[in-house]
VMD Tcl script that builds the backbone (N, CA, C; Angstrom):
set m [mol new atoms 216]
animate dup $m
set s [atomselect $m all]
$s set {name element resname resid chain x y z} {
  {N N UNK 1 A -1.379 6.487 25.440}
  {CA C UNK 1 A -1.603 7.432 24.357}
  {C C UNK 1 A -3.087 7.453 24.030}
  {N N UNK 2 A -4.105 9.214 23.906}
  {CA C UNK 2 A -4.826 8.664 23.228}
  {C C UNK 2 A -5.626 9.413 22.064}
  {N N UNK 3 A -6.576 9.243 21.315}
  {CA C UNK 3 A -6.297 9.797 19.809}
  {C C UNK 3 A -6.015 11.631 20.158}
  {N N UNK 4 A -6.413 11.949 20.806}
  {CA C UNK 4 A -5.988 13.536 21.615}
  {C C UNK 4 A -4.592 14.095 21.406}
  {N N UNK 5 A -3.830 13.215 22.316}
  {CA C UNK 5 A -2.258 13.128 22.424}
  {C C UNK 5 A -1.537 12.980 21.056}
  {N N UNK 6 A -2.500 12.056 20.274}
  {CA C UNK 6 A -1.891 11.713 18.914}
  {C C UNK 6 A -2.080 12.493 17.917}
  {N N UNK 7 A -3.071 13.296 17.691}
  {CA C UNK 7 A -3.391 14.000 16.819}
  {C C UNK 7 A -2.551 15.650 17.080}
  {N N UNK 8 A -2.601 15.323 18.464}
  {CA C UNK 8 A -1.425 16.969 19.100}
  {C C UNK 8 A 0.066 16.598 18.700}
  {N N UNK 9 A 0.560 15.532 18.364}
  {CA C UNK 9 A 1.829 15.233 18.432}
  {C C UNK 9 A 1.918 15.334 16.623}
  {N N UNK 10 A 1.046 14.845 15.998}
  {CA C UNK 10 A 1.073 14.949 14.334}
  {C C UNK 10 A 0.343 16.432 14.328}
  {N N UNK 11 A 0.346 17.283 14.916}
  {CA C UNK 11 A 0.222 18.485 14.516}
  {C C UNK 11 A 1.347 18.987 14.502}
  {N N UNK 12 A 2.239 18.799 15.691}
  {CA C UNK 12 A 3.675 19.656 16.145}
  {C C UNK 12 A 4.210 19.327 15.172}
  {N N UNK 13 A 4.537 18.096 14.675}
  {CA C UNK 13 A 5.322 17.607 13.497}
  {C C UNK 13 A 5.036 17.958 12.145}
  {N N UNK 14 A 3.782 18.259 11.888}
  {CA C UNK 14 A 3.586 19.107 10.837}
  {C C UNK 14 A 3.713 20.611 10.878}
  {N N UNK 15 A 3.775 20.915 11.706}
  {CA C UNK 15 A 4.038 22.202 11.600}
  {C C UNK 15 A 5.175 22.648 11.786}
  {N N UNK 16 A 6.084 21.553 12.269}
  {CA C UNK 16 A 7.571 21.951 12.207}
  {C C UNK 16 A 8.152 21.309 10.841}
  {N N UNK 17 A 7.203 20.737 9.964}
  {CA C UNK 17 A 7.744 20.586 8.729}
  {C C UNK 17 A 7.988 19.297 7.787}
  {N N UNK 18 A 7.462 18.312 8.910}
  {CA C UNK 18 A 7.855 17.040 9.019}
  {C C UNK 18 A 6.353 16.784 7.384}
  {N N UNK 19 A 6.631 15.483 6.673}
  {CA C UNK 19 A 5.040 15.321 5.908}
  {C C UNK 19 A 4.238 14.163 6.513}
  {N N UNK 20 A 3.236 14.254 6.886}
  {CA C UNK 20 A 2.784 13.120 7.453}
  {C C UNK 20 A 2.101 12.594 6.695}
  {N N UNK 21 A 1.852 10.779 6.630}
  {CA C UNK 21 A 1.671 9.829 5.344}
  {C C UNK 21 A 1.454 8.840 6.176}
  {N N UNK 22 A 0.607 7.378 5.205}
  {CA C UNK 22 A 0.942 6.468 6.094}
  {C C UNK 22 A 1.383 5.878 5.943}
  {N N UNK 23 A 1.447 4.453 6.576}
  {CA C UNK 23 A 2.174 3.347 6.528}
  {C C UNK 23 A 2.173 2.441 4.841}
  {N N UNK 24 A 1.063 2.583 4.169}
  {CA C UNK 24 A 0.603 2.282 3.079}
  {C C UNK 24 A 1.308 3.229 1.975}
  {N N UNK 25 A 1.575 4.635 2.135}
  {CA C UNK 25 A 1.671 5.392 1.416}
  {C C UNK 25 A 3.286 5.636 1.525}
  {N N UNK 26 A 3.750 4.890 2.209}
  {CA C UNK 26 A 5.088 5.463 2.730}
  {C C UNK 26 A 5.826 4.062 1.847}
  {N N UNK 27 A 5.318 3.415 2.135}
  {CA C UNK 27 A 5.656 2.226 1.240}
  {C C UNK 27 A 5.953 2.213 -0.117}
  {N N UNK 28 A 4.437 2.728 -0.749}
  {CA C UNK 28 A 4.465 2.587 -1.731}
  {C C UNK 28 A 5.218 3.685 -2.817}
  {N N UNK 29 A 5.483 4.820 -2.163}
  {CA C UNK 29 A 6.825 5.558 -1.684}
  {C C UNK 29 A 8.323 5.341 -2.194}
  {N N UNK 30 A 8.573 4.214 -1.399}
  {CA C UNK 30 A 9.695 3.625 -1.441}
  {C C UNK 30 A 10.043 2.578 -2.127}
  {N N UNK 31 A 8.948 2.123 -2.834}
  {CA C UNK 31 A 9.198 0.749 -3.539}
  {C C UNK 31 A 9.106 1.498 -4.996}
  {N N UNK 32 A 8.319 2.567 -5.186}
  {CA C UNK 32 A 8.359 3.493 -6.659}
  {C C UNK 32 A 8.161 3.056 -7.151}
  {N N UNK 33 A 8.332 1.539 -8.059}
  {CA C UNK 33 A 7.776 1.360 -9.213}
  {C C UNK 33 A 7.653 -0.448 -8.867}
  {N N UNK 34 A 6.821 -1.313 -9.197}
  {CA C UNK 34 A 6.390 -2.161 -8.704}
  {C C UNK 34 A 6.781 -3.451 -9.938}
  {N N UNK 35 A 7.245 -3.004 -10.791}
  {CA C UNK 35 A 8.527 -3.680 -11.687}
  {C C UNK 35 A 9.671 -3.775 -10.985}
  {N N UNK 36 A 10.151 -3.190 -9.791}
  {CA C UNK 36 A 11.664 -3.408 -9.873}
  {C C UNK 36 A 12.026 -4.830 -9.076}
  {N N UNK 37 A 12.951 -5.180 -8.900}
  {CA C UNK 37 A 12.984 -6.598 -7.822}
  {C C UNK 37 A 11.889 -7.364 -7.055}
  {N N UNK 38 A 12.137 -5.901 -6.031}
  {CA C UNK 38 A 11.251 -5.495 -4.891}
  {C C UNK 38 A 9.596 -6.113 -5.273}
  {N N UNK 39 A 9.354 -5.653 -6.241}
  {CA C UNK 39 A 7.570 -5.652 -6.232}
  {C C UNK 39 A 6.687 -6.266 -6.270}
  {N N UNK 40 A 7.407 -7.709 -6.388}
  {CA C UNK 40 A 6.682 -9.130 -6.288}
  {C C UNK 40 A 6.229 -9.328 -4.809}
  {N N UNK 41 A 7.199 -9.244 -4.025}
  {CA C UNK 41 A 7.629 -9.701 -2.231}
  {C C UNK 41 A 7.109 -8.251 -1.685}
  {N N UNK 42 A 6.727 -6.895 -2.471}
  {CA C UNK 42 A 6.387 -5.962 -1.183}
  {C C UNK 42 A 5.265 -6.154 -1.837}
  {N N UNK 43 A 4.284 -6.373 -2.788}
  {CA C UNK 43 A 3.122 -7.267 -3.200}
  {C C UNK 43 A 2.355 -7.808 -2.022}
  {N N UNK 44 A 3.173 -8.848 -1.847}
  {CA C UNK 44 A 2.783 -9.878 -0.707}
  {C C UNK 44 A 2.728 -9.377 0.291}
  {N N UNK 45 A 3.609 -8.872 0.638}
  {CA C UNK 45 A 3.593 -7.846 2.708}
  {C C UNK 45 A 2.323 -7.082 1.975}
  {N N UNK 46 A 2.249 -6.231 1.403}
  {CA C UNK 46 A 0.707 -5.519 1.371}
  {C C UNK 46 A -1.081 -6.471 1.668}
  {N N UNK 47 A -0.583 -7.476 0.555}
  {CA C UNK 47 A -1.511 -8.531 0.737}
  {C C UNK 47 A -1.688 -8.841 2.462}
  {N N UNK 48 A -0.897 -9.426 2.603}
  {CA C UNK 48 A -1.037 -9.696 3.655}
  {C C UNK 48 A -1.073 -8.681 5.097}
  {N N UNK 49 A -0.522 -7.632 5.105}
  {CA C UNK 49 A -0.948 -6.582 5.997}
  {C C UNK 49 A -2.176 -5.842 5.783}
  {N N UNK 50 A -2.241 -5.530 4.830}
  {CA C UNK 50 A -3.100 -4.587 4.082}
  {C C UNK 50 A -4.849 -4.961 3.670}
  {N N UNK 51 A -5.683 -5.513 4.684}
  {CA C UNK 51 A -7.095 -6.073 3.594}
  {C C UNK 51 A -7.489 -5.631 2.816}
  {N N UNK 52 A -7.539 -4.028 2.449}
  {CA C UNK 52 A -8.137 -3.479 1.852}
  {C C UNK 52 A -7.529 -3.495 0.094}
  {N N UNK 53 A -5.750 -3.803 0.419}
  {CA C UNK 53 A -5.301 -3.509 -0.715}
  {C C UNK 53 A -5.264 -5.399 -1.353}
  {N N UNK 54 A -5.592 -6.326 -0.305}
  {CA C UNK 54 A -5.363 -7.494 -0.783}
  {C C UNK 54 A -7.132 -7.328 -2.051}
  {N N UNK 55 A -7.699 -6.893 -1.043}
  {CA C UNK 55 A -8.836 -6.861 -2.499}
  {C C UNK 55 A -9.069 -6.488 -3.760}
  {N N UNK 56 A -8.479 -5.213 -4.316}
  {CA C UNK 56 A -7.688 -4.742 -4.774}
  {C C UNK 56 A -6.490 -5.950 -5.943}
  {N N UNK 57 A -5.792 -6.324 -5.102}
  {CA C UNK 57 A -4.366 -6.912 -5.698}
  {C C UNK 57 A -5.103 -8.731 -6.744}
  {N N UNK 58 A -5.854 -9.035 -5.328}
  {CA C UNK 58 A -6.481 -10.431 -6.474}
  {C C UNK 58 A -7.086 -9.532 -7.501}
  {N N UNK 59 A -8.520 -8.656 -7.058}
  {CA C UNK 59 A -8.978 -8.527 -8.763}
  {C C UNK 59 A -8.587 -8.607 -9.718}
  {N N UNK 60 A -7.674 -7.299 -9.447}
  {CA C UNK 60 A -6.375 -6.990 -10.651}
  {C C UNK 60 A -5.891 -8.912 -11.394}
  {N N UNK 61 A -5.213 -9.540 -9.771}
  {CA C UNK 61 A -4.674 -10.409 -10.707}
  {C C UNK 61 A -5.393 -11.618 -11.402}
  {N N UNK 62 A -6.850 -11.352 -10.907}
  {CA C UNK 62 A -8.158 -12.325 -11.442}
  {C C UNK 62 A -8.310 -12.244 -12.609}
  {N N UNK 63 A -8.424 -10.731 -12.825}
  {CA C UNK 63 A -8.627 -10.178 -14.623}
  {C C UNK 63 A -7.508 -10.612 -15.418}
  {N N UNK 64 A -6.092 -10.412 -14.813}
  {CA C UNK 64 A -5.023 -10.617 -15.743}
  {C C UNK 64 A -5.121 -12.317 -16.077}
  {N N UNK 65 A -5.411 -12.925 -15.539}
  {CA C UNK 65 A -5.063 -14.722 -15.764}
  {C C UNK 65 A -6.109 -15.020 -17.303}
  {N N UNK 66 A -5.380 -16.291 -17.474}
  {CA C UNK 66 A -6.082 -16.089 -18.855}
  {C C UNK 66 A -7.533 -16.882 -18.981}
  {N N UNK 67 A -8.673 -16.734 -19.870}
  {CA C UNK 67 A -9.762 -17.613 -19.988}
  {C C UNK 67 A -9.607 -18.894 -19.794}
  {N N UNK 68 A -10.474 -19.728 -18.924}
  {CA C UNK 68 A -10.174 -20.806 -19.838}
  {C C UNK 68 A -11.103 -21.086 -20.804}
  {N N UNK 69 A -11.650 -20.767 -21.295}
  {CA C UNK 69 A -12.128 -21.047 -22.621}
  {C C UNK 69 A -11.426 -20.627 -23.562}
  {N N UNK 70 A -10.238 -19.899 -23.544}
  {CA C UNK 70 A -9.355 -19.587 -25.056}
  {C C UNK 70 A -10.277 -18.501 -25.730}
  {N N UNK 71 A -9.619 -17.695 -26.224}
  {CA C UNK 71 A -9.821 -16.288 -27.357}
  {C C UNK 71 A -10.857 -17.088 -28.518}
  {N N UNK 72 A -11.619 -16.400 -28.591}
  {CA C UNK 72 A -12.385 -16.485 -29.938}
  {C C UNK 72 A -11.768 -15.682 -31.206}
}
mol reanalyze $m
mol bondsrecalc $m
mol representation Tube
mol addrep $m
């Protein structure tokens, strides 16, 4: 296969109707809301598949942890 073939084959499919998305987006898709069961453990598969979103996922959970110096 090569990006030629691939980009001709996600054309046919879009134009016959299909939506094309990715692997990231298709996910996050299907998991809908990141409260439910699911969102702890598809968390982690992102982390870990995903570099871009693991950077992303610590910040977030860097900011949330608490001081340690305690609230003034």
């Amino acid at each position: 296969m090569s990006p030629d073939v691939q980009s001709a084959a996600i054309m046919r499919m879009a134009n016959a109707g299909a939506t094309i998305g990715t692997r990231f987006g298709i996910s996050c898709e299907l998991l809908y809301d990141w409260r439910n069961p699911g969102g702890p453990g598809s968390a982690q598969l992102f982390v870990e598949h995903f570099p871009r979103y693991a950077k992303i996922y610590n910040s977030h959970k860097a900011q949330q942890a608490p001081s340690a110096g305690g609230s003034r």
